[in-house]
N, C-alpha and C positions, 0 to 999 in steps of 0.2 A: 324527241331526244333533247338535253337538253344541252349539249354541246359542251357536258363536263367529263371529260373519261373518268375521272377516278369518284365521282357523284353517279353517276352512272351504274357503273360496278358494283358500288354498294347497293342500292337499290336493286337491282338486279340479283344479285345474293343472297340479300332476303326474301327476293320473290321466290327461291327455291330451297331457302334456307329449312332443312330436316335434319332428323337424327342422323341421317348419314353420310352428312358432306361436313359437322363442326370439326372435322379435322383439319377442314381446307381454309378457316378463318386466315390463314395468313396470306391468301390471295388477296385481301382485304386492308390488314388490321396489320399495324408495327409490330416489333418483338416485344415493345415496350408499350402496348396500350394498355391505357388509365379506361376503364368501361363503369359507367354508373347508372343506376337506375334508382326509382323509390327504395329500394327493396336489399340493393345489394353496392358495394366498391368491391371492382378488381382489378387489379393491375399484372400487367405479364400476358403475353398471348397465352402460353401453357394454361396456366388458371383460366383465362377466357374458355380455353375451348375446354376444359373439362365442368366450367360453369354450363356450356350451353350442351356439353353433351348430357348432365344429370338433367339438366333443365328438360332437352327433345326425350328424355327417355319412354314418358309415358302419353306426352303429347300427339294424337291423331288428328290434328289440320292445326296451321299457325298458317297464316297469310295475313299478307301486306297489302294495303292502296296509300299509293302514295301518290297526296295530294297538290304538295306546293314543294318545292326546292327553289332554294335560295342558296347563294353564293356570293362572300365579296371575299378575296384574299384565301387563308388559309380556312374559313372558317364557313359551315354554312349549315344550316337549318332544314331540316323536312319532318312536317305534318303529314301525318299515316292514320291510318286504322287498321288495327289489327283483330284477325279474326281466327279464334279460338276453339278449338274444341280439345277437351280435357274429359277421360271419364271422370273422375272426380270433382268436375267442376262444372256446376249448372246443367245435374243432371245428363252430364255428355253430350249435351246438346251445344252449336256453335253459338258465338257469340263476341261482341262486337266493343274492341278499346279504343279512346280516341285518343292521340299520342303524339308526341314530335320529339326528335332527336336532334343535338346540338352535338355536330363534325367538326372533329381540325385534321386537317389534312397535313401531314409531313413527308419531305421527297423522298423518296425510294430508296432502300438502304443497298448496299453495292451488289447482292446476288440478283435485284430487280432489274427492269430494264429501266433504261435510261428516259430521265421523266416522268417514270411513275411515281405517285403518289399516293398513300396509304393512311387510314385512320391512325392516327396516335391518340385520338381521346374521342369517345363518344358516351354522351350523356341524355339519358329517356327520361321524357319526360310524358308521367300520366297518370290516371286515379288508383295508385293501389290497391283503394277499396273496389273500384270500380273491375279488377283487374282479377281479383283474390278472392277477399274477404265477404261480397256480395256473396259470389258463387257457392259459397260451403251451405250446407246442409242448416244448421240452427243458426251459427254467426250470421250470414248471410241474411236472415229472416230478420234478425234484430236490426242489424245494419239498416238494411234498407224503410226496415219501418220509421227510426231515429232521422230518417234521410228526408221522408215523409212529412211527419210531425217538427222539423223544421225546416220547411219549405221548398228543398232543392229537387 
């Protein structure tokens, strides 16, 4: 453990994080969280969870390892891998994003308990292509060949 409750929790969260619990983001996450990834800005819990509820809808495994956390102040960092399976994507077969998210933590607004602290911004950071675009059926083929033919 790493001796941060409210780093903790979130990690935790998304270790069980499925279609059937994004109702409960706000064990988490402010009324007011700013959520960003390659792909998307949302702001407002409401919109978060009806983001990750369309999001979980057709998804069969999303897990987390989460590698390194870091913490100074409000603010702190963790490096994950997330692992995927989507039928629609890569053949339905799982498969493997590498990622880190940047937290700010803000204290607990008055129906919490006293001390808790809750996301009010979190921002993902990882290869969309690598996330997405790879995965589809013809984009995918092209993508990766373009990825090839200059070097990476």
């Amino acid at each position: 453990m790493s001796r941060d409750p409210a780093l903790d929790a979130f990690c935790a969260f998304f270790n069980k994080l499925d279609k059937t619990c994004t109702d409960r983001l706000g064990s988490i996450y402010t009324e007011g969280v700013v959520f960003q990834d390659p792909l998307h800005r949302i702001e407002g819990l409401g919109d978060l969870e009806g983001y990750f509820a369309a999001l979980y809808t057709h998804v069969q495994e999303c897990r987390f390892t989460f590698h390194h956390r870091q913490r100074q102040g409000d603010t702190a960092f963790v490096a994950w891998t997330m692992t995927l399976r989507h039928p629609r994507l890569a053949g339905g077969a799982p498969y493997a994003v590498e990622g880190c998210s940047r937290l700010t933590f803000a204290p607990s607004g008055p129906d919490d308990a006293p001390g808790e602290e809750k996301v009010c911004e979190h921002r993902d950071y990882f290869d969309a292509g690598e996330l997405l675009y790879e995965r589809l059926p013809l984009l995918g083929a092209v993508i990766r060949h373009l990825k090839r033919r200059a070097g990476t």
